[in-house]
C-alpha positions in Angstrom: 50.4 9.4 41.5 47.6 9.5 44.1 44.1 9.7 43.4 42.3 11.8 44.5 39.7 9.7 46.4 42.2 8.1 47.8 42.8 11.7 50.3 41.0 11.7 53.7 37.8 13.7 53.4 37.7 14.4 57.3 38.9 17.8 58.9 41.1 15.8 61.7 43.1 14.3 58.9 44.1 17.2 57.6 45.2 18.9 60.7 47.1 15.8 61.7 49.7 15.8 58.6 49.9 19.3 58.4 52.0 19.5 62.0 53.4 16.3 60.9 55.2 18.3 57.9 55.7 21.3 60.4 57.6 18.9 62.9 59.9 17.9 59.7 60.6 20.6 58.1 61.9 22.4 61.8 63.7 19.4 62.0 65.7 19.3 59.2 66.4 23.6 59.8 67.7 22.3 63.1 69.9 19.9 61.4 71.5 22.3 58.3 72.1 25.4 60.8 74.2 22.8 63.3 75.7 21.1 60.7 76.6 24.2 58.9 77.6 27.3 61.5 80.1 27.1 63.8 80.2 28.5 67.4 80.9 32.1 67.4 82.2 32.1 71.0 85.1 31.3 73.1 86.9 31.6 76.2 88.4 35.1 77.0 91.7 34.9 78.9 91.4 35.8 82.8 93.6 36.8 85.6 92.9 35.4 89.3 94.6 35.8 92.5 95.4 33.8 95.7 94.6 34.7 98.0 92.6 37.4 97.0 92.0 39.1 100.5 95.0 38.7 103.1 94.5 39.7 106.8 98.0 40.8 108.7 99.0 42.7 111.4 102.6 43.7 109.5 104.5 42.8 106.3 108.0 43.0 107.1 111.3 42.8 104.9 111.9 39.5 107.1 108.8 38.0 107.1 106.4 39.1 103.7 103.5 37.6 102.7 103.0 35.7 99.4 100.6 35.4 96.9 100.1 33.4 93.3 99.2 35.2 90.4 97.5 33.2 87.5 96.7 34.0 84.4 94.6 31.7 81.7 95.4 32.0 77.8 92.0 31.1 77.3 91.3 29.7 73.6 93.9 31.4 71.7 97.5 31.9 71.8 98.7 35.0 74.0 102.6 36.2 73.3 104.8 38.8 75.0 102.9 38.3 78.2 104.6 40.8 81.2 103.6 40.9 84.5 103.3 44.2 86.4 102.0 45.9 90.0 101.6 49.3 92.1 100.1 50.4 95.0 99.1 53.8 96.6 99.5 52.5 100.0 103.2 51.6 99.7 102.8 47.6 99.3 105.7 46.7 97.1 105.7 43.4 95.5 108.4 41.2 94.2 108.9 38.1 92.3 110.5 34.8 93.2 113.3 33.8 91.6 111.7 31.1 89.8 108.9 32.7 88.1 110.1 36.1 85.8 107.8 38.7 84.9 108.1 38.4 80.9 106.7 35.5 79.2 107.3 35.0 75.6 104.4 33.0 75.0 101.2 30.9 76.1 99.5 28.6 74.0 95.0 28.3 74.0 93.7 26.4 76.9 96.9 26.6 79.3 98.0 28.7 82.3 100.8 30.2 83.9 101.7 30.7 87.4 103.7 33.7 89.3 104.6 34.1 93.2 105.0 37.4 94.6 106.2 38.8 98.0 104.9 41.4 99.6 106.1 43.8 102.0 105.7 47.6 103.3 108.9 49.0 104.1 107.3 52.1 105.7 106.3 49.7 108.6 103.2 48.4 109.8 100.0 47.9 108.1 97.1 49.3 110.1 94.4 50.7 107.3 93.3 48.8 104.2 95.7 48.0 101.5 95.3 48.0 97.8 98.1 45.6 95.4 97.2 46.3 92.1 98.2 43.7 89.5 98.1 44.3 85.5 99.2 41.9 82.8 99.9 43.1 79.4 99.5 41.1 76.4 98.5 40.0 72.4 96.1 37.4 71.9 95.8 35.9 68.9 92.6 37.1 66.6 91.1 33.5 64.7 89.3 33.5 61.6 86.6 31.9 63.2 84.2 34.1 64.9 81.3 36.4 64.4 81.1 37.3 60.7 84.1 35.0 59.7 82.6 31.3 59.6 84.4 28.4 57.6 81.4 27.3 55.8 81.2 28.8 52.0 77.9 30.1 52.6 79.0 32.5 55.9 82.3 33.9 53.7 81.4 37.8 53.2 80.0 38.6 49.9 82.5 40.6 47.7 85.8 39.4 49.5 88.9 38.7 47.6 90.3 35.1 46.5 93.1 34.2 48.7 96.4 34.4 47.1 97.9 31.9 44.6 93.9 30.6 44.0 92.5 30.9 40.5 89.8 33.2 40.7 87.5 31.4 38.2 87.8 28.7 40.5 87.1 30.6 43.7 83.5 31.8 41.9 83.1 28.7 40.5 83.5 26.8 43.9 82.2 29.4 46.3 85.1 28.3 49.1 87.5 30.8 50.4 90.4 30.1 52.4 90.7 31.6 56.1 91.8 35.1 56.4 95.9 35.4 57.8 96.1 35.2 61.9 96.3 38.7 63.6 96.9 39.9 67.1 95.4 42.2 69.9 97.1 43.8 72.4 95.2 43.8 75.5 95.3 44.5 79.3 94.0 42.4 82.0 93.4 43.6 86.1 93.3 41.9 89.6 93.6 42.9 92.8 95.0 42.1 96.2 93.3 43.1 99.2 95.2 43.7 102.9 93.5 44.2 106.3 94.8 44.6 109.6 93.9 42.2 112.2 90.2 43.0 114.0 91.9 42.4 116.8 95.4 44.8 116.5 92.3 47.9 115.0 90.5 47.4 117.6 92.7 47.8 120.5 95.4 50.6 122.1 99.0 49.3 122.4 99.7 51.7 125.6 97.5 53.9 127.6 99.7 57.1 128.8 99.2 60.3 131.3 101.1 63.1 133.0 101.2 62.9 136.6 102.6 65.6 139.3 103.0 68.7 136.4 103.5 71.9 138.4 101.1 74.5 137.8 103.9 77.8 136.5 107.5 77.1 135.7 110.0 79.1 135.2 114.1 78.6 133.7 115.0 79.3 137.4 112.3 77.3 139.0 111.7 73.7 136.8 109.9 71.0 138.3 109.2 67.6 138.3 106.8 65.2 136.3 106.3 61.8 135.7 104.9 60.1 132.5 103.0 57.0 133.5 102.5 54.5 130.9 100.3 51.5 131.0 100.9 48.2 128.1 96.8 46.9 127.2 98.8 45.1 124.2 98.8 41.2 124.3 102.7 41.4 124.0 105.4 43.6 125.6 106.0 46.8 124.7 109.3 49.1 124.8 109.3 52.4 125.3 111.8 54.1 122.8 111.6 57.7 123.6 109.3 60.7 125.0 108.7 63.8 123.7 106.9 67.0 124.7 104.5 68.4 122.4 103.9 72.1 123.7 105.5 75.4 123.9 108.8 75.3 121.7 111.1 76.3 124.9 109.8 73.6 127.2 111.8 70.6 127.0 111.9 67.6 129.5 115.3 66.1 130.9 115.8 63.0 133.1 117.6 63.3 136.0 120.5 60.9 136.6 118.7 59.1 139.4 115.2 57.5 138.1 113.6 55.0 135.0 116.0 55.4 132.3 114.8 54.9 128.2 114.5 52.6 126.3 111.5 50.9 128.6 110.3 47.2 128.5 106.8 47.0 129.7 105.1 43.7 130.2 101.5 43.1 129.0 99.2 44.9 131.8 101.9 46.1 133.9 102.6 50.1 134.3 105.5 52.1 134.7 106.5 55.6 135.6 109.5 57.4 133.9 110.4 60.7 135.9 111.0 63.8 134.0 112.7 67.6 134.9 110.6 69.9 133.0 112.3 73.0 132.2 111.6 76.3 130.2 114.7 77.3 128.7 116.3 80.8 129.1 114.5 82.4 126.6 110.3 82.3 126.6 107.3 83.9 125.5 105.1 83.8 129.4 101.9 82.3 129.1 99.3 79.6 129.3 99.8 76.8 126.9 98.4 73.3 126.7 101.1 70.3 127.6 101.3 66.8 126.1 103.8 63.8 126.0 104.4 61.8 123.0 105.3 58.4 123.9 106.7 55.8 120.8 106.4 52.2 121.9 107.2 49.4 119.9 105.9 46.1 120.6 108.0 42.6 120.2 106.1 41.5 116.7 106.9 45.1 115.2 103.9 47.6 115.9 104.7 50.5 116.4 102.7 53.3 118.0 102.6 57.2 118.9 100.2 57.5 122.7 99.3 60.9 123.3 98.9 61.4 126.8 95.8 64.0 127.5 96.4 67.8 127.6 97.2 69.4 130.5 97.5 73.4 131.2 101.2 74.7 131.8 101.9 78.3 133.2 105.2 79.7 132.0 106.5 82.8 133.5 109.6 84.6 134.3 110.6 85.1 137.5 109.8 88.4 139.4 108.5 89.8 136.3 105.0 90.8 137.5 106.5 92.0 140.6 109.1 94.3 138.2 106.4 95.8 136.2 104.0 96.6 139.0 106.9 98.5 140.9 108.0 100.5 137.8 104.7 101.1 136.1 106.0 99.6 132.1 103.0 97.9 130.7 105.7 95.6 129.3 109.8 94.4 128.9 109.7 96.3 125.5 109.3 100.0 127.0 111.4 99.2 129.9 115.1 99.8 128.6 113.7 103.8 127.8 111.6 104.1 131.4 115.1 103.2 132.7 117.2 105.2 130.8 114.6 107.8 131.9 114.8 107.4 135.9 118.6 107.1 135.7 119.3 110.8 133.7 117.2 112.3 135.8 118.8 111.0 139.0 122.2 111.9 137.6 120.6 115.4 137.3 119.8 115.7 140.6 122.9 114.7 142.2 124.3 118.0 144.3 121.1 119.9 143.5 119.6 121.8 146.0 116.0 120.8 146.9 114.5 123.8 144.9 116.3 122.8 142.0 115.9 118.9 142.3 111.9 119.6 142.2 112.5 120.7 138.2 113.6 117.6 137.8 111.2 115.6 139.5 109.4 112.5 136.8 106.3 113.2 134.9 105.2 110.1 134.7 102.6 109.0 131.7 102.8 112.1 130.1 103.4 112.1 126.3 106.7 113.6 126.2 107.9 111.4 128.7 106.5 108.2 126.9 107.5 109.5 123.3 111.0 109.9 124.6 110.5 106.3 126.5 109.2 104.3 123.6 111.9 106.2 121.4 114.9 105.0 123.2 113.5 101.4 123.9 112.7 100.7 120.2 116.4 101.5 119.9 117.5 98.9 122.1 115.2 96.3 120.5 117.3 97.0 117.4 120.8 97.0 118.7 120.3 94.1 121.9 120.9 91.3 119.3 124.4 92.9 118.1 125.8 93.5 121.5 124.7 90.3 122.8 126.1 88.6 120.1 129.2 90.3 120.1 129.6 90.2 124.2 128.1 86.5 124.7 128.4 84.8 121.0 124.4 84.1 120.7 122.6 86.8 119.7 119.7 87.4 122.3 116.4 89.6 121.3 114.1 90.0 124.2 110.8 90.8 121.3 110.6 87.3 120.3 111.6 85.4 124.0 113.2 86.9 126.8 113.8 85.6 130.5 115.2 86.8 134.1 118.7 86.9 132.4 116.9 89.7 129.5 116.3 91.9 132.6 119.6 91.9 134.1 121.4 92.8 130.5 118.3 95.0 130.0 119.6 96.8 133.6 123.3 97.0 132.9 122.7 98.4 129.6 120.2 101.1 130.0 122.3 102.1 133.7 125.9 102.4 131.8 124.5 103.3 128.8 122.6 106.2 130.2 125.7 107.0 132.8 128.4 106.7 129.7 125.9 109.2 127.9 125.6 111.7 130.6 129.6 111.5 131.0 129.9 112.1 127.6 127.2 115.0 128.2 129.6 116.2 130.7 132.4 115.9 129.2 131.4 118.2 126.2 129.9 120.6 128.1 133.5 120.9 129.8 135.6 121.2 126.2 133.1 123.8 125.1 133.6 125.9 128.2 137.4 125.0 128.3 137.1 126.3 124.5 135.0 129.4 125.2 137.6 130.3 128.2 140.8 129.9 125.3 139.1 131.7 123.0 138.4 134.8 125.9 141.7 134.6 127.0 143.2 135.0 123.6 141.6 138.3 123.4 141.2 139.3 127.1 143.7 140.2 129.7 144.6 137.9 133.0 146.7 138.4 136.0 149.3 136.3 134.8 149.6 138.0 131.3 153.6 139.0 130.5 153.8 142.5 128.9 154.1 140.7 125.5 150.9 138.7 126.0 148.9 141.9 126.4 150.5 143.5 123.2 148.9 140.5 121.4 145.9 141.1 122.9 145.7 145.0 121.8 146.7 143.4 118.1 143.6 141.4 118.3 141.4 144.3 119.5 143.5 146.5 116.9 144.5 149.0 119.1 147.7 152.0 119.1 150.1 151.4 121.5 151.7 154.4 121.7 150.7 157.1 124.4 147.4 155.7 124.7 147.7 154.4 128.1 146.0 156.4 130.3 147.4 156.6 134.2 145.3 156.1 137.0 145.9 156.0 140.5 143.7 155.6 144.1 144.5 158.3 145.9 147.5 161.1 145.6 150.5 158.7 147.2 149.1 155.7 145.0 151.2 154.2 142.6 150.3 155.1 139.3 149.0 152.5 136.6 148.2 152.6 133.0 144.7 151.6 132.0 144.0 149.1 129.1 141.0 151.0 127.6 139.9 148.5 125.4 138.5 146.3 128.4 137.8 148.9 130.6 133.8 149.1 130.4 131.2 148.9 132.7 132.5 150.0 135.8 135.9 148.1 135.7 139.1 149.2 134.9 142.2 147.0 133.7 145.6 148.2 135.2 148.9 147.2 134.0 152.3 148.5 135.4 154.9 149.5 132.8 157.6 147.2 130.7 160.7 148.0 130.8 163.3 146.5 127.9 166.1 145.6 129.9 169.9 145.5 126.9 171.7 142.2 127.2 174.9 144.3 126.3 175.3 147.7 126.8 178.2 148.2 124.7 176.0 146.9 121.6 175.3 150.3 120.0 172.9 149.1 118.3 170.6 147.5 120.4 170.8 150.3 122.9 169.9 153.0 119.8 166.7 150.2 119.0 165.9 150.8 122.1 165.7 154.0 122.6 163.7 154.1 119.6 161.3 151.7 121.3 161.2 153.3 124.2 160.8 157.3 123.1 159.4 156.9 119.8 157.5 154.1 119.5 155.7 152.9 116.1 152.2 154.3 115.8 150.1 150.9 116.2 150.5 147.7 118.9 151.6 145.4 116.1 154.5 147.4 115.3 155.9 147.5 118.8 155.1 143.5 118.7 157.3 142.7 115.9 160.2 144.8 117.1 160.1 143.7 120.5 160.0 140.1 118.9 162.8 141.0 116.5 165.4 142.3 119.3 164.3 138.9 121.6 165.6 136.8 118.7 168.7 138.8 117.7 169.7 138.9 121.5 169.5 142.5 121.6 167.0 142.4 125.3 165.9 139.4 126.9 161.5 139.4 127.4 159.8 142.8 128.5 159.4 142.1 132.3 156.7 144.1 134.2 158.2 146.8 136.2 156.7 147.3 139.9 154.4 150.2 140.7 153.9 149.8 144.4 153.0 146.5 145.1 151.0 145.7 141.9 153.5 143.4 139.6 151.4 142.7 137.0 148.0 143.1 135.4 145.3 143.9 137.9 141.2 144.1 137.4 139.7 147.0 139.9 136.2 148.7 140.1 136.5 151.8 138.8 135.3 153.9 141.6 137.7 153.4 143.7 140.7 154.6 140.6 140.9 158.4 138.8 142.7 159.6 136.2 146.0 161.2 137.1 148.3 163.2 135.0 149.1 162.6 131.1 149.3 159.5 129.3 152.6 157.8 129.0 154.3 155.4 127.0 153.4 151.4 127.2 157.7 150.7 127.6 160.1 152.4 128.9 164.1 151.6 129.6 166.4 150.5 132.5 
């Protein structure tokens, strides 16, 4: 025991062992937490790449770039480990043969290694490049870390005694064994970067320009260019093919004398290749803007589209203006009906007198002569394509594109189309007057009429044919005729001689007694004279009723009526031999 005087009295002893006791006590705290907690840390698995960043001009199929992927298991075990990559920019990646994409397992504190190729198949790389690389995997999950410590006085209050441990042991002890291993799946990311070459971005492989473009063309009149291209590339370049980027129905063609394609250009040198420029057949005429695309293709595999600067192009079609200011049509659409038009009326005219040709003389830009105008060329819009097709197997249609050959099959169809219409104009004007003058006939006399023509005639005009013909005569010595009253109106007289029956056999008793019957008693009505006249031609009884002369008028004669009188009484129609 100490006594009490043995104690320092002084106020600087005192403060003296009290931090001498503060300096142990922290001490031995230091020494219990190291000595009993472990870390609660440790190294997370990582995925680098190498080269990160790669800087190229190309990645070709024969010549790829390649790269090592490496991944670090950190401190725990990592299993089913597979290796996997995509890009947005078309970099495809594939693995050496040595080094496959699935690895069963990786044990703490190692690494494994994969080598990749990369190419672009789409062709050269000339814009930043993305490679993205993933690696799927579970790591192991240790009973040592944050919450979980080894020491009995870190294991969780409340947990269960491990299996196969007494339990009055485990509380009477206070130490637990570790908790079974488990695994996490997780998912690492890298990426690999591409650039082109400062110097490839930088820099035009070709420089080109059109030289010598003529100001209009037309199919009929092309002309002549040339494409001049100039290599500012480091390397030669080969010109693969030109194309013109312009008006649809504008192409170029190379003439079998000049600079033929492909093209090798060396570095800074300049070449020409000569072109016939050419609007096809068919064309819309305008002003459009002109440019060449020329694809080069240098000897370490760029490839590149020069656009040589726009230039204006007149395409027209030949003699058009000249057509339209002569015939007044605002455009080719109204044309076919102006023609059709000026060619009717010219067919009108022809063997007119000059009174009657001025009727006929063209109203131009009035409504009826445009409504009839637009009519008729609409309808040639419709059907051009079908006769074209059918008449030069391609189907034309002068709305869309049209050219100098539109106008000529624009011409020859309107011209015969508008002749074969007036013919056919003609030609049923004729039948109707050739049917009119049939129908007339049929019911009115002529000059050449035999006595049983006009006896059909009376039927028609349902007249009596017995003593109804009236004589007439000129003058007291004239020969006496008998008038057709029916047609006689109006100041005109129609004037037929008698018919006579003449027998075929005069010892028929019967055909002469018919006869007579005819002849001095005739049926009441012109049909029933017809029908017996008809009847005794067939039975053989008389041959035809001829006209029997009367002075020197033989058959059926038309006269004024002044110049003829009545004479004496009416007398029968026939009469014998």
């Amino acid at each position: 025991m100490l006594h009490e005087e043995a104690l320092p009295e002084t106020g600087d002893g005192l403060s003296r062992v009290s931090t001498a006791t503060i300096w142990v006590r922290a001490g031995l705290l230091l020494l219990v937490t190291i000595l009993g907690v472990e870390p609660s840390y440790c190294d997370e698995p990582t995925l680098d790449v190498t080269p990160s960043e790669v800087t190229t001009r190309t990645l070709l199929q024969a010549a790829p770039i390649e790269i090592d992927v490496r991944l670090k298991a950190g401190d725990v075990e990592l299993s089913r480990i597979s290796l996997s990559t995509f890009s947005n920019d078309g970099i495809v990646a594939e693995l050496v043969s040595d080094t496959p994409a699935v690895l069963p397992k990786l044990p703490p504190k190692s690494s494994h290694f994969w080598r990749l190729k990369l190419t672009r198949p789409i062709g050269s790389v000339l814009t930043d490049s993305i490679l993205h690389i993933r690696v799927e995997f579970d790591a192991e999950a240790t009973a040592k870390g944050p919450g979980t410590g080894g020491s009995e006085g870190n294991q969780p209050s409340g947990s269960a005694p491990a299996a196969g441990s007494p339990a009055g042991s485990a509380a009477t002890d206070g130490v637990r064994p570790a908790n079974p291993a488990e695994f996490i799946h997780q998912i690492i990311y890298a990426t690999e970067k591409i650039k082109p070459s400062p110097a490839v971005a930088g820099v035009e492989l070709a420089r080109a320009e059109i030289k010598g473009l003529p100001e209009s063309l037309a199919h009929e009149r092309p002309g002549r260019m040339f494409v001049v291209v100039t290599n500012q590339y480091q390397h030669p370049l080969n010109v693969k093919d030109i194309k013109p980027l312009g008006p649809s129905y504008v192409e170029l063609l190379q003439p079998d004398k000049g600079t033929r394609l492909p093209l090798r250009i060396e570095p800074g040198q300049t070449e020409a290749v000569v072109y016939d420029i050419k609007p096809r057949s068919q064309v819309v005429p305008g002003k459009y803007s002109f440019i060449a695309e020329v694809d080069v293709e240098s000897d370490d595999h760029i490839t590149a589209a020069v656009l040589t600067p726009a230039q204006e192009i007149n395409v027209v079609v030949l003699g058009e203006s000249d057509l339209f200011k002569f015939l007044g049509t605002p455009s080719l659409l109204f044309l076919p009906g102006v023609l059709m038009l000026i060619t009717w009326q010219f067919l009108s005219l022809w063997g007119k007198s000059g009174d009657d040709a001025k009727k006929y003389k063209p109203q131009w830009n009035t409504s009826d002569f445009w409504v009839i105008a637009v009519a008729l060329s609409l309808l040639t819009a419709l059907v051009y394509p079908l006769l074209t097709g059918l008449f030069l197997n391609t189907a034309r249609d002068f709305v869309s594109a049209y050219g100098l050959a539109d106008y000529a099959f624009i011409f020859a169809f309107s011209l015969v189309g508008s002749i074969a219409v007036f013919a056919a104009k003609l030609g049923i004007e004729a039948a109707l007057k050739a049917h009119r003058d049939r129908k007339l006939a049929e019911t009115v006399p002529g000059i050449d009429d035999t006595p049983l023509q006009i006896l059909e005639k009376l039927v028609k005009q349902k007249a009596k044919a017995d003593n109804l013909f009236q004589q007439y005569a000129a003058g007291e010595n004239a020969a006496r005729l008998l008038c057709l009253e029916p047609w006689s109106l109006g100041g005109v007289l129609w004037l037929v001689p008698q018919a006579e029956i003449n027998v075929v056999d005069q010892t028929n008793a019967e055909a002469v007694d018919q006869r007579d019957k005819l002849v001095n008693g005739p049926p009441p009505d012109a049909g029933a004279v017809l029908t017996k006249l008809k009847e005794g031609v067939q039975r053989n009884w008389w041959g035809n009723p001829l006209w029997r002369p009367a002075g020197d008028v033989r058959h059926p004669v038309k006269v004024e009526s002044t110049n003829w009188s009545k004479s004496g009484a009416a007398v029968p129609f026939l009469r014998g031999d």
